[in-house]
N, C-alpha and C positions, 0 to 999 in steps of 0.2 A: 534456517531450514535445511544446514547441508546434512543431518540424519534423517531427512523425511523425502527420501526418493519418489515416495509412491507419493506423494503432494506435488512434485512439479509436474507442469505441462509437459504435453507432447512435449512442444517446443524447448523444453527444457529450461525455459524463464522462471527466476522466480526471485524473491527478492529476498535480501539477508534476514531478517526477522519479521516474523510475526507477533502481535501481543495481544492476547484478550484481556481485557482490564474489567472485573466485575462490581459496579456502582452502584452501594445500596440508596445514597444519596440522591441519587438520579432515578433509581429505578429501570435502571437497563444495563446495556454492556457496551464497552466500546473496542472496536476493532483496529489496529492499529499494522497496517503493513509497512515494515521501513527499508530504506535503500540506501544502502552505506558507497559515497561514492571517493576516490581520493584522488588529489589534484585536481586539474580544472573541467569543469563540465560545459559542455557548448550547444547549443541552438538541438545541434545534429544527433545528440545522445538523450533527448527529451525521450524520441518515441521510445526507443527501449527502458529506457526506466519508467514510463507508464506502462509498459507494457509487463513489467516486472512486479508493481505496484499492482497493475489490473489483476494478474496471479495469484499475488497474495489474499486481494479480495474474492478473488473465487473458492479460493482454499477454505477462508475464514468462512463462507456462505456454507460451504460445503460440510464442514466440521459442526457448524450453530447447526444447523438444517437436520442433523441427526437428534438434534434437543429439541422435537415440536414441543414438547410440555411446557417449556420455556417461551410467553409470548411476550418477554422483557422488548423494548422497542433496544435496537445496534445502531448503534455511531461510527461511523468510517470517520478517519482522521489517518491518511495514508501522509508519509514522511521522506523527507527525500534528506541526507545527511551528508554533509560534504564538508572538505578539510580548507579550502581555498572562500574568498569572493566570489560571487555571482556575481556573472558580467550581466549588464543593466540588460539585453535582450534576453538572455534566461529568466529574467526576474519577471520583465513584461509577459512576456510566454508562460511562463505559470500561472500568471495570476489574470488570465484570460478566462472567461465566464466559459470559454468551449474547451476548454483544455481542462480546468481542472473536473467539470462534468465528464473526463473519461472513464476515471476510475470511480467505479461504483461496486 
């Protein structure tokens, strides 16, 4: 997303890629925000890369949301892409029923 100035937040979060994928098979669309991370990620750098990922879901809301005519049902499938291992407390922390309900 670094050509689309006007898509970041205030805050200036936003995460390296966006994908809209359109599925005739399914019948819908799926949204795809991803976050390229390199070297090691820890416990501490979760909230911002959800909060990265959160962005990207707003943007993609924000982009479909100009298409009412389109009442296709969207799939989030937000991605997080890293060059190293996850240490086993990142992996439990993702995979927390309240953690991954942030990004919507």
């Amino acid at each position: 997303m670094d050509d689309c100035e006007e898509l970041a937040s205030p805050e200036g979060k936003r995460c390296d890629f966006l994908l809209f994928v359109a599925s005739e098979s399914h019948k819908g669309h799926w949204v795809v925000p991803v976050e390229l991370k390199s070297g090691t990620v820890k416990v501490d750098d979760l909230d911002g890369i959800r909060d990265q990922l959160q962005t990207g879901s707003d943007v993609a809301h924000d982009v479909l949301s100009q298409d009412a005519g389109d009442a296709r049902p969207v799939r989030l499938r937000p991605i997080l892409g890293h060059g190293h291992r996850l240490h086993a407390k990142v992996r439990r922390t993702l995979t927390k029923p309240d953690y991954k309900q942030g990004v919507v």
